[in-house]
LOROKOL-198218 format. One line per 5 residues: their letters; for each residue x, y, z of C-alpha. Coordinates in steps of 0.05 Angstrom, whole numbers, plus 5000, padded with zeros to 4 digits. Layout:
BEGIN
A	X:Y:Z | ...
END
This chain:
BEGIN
XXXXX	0570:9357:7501 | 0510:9307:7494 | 0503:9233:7494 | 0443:9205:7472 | 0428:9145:7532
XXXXX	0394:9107:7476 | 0470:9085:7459 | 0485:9049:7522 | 0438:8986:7513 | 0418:8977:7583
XXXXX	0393:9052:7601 | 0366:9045:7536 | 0317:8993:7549 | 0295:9033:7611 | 0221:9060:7627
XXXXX	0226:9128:7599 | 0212:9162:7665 | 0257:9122:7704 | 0317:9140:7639 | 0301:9215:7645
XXXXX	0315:9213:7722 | 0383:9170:7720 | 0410:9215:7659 | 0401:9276:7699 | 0450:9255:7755
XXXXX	0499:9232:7695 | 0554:9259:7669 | 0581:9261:7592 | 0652:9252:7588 | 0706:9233:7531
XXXXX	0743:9165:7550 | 0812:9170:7523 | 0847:9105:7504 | 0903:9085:7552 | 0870:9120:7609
XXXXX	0861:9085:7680 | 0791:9094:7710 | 0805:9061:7758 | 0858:9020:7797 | 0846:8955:7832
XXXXX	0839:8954:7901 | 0823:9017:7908 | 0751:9043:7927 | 0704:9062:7862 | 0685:9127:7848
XXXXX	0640:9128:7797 | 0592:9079:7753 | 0609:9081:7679 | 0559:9069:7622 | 0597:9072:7553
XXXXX	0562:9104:7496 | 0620:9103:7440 | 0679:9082:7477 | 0704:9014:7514 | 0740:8988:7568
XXXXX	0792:8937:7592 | 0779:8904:7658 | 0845:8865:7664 | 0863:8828:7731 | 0926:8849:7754
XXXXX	0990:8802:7753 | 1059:8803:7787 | 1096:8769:7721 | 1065:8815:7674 | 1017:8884:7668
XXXXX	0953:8845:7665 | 0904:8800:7633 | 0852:8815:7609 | 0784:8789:7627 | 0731:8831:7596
XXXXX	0716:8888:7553 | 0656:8936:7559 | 0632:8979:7514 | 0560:9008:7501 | 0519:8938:7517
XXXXX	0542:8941:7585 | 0564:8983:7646 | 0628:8984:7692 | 0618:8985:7772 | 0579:8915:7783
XXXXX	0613:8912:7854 | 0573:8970:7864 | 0506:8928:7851 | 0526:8878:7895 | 0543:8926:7961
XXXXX	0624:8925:7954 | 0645:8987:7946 | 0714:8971:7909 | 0736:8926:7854 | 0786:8877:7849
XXXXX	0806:8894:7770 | 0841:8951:7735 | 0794:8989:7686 | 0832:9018:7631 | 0801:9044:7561
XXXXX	0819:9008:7507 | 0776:9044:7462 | 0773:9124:7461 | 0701:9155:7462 | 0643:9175:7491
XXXXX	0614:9151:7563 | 0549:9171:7617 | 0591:9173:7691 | 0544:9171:7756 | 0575:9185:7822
XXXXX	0577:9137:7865 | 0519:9168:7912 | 0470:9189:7865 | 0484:9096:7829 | 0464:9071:7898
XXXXX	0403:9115:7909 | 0377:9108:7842 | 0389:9029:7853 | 0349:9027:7916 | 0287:9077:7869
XXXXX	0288:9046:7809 | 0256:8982:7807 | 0280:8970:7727 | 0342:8994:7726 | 0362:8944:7797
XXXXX	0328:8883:7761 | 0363:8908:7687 | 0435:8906:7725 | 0429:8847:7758 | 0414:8814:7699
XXXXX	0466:8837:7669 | 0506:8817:7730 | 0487:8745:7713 | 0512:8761:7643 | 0584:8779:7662
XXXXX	0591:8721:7714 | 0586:8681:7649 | 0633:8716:7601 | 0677:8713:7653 | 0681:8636:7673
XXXXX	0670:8626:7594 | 0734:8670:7582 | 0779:8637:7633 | 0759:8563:7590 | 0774:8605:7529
XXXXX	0840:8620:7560 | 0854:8551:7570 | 0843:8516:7511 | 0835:8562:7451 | 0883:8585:7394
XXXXX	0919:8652:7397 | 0893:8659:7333 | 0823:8641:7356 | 0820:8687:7413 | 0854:8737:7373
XXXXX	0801:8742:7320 | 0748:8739:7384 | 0773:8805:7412 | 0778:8834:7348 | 0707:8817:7331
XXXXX	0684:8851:7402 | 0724:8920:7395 | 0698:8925:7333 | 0623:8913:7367 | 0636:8958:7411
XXXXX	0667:9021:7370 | 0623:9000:7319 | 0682:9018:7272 | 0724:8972:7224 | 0786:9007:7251
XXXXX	0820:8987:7318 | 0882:9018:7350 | 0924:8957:7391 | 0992:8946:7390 | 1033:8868:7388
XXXXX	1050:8882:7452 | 0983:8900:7483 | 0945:8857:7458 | 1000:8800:7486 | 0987:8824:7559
XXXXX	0917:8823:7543 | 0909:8762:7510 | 0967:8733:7568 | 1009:8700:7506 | 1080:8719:7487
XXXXX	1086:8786:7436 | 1116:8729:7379 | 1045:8695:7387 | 1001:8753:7374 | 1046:8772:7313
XXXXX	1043:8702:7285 | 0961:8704:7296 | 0963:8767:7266 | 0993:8744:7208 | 0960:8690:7189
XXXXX	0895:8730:7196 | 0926:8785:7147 | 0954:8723:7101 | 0879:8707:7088 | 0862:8785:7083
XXXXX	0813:8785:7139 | 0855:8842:7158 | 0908:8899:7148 | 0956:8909:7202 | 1005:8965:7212
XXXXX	1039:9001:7265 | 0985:8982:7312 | 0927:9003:7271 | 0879:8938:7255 | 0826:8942:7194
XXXXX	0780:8885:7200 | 0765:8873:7113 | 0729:8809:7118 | 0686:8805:7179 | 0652:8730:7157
XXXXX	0719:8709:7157 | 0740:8739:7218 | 0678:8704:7250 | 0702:8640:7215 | 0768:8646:7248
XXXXX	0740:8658:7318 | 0732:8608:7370 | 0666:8597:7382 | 0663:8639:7456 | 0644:8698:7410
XXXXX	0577:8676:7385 | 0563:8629:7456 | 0580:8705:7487 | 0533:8746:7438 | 0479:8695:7437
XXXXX	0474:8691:7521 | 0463:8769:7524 | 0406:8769:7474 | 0376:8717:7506 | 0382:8742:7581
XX	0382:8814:7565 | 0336:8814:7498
END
């Protein structure tokens, strides 16, 4: 199996030489959806660059399975502990999102942080990046609309599978979203009622993305905007 790196955005913008090296101490593998990478608390074993697929990194609760706090996919990388010398992580990583994904060992991620020049100042932007999103998605948290949020997360899976078709149940997307499973289905709703999209059995079809942008809070372009202008 072969993943092209040019579909993970930040090995992607690497020097070529500097790419070539990193890719040969990768790994291709399939991400399944539902699948735990890795369990919080527990020491990492590997960094993760998705290339198709994306990931949940949801904060564990003791009322409920989770919330949700960000979601990864192929403009970003999973292991940023790792960058900053902590060798395990605090959240659950669970795909969301089935596909493809680069894996490094967590060896062969530290020595190729302390020889690659680009790739340790690339990450730590990108670092910066995800402090944001993450104090940004706490305030969004706080004071936006189910709906609002609802049609945020939408908008990013679809980024990130680059596919109008998402797979999420009421009920996970209620843990994830930390509302109650009659909230999500009343969001949903409404979003259907103006035929932004089709919902059935889980499967979401995103028909009007303008509208679906409309409906979002604005978090989702803030969110989009800061990476382009940090990571380019």
């Amino acid at each position: 199996m072969k993943t092209r790196s040019a579909d993970n955005r930040l090995l992607a913008a690497l020097p070529s030489q500097e790419r070539v090296r990193i890719l040969a101490n990768c790994e291709s593998i399939e991400l399944v959806s539902t699948d735990i990478l890795h369990q919080a608390g527990t020491r990492l074993q590997h960094a993760y660059f998705p290339t198709g697929g994306f990931i949940s990194m949801v904060t564990p609760l003791d009322t409920c399975a989770g919330l949700e706090v960000a979601l990864i996919g192929r403009e970003g990388m999973v292991g940023i502990p790792l960058l900053l010398g902590v060798p395990a992580s605090s959240l659950n990583h669970v795909v969301q999102g089935a596909g493809s994904a680069l894996r490094m060992d967590v060896a062969a991620f530290q020595r190729e942080l302390k020889r690659g020049p680009a790739l340790r100042a690339r990450l730590g932007r990108y670092a910066y990046v995800s402090l944001y999103q993450l104090a940004q998605t706490a305030a969004c948290t706080r004071f936006h609309t189910v709906e609002e949020r609802l049609a945020r997360w939408l908008l990013m899976a679809q980024d990130r599978s680059r596919s109008e078709a998402v797979h999420a149940t009421h009920e996970f997307l209620a843990y994830m979203l930390g509302v109650r499973r009659a909230g999500v289905t009343k969001a949903a709703m409404s979003l259907q009622r103006q035929a932004q999209i089709r919902y059935f059995r889980g499967d979401i079809t995103i028909l009007d993305r303008a509208g679906l942008e409309g409906s979002a809070c604005g978090c989702y372009s803030a969110a989009t905007d800061f990476y382009q202008h940090v990571l380019g």
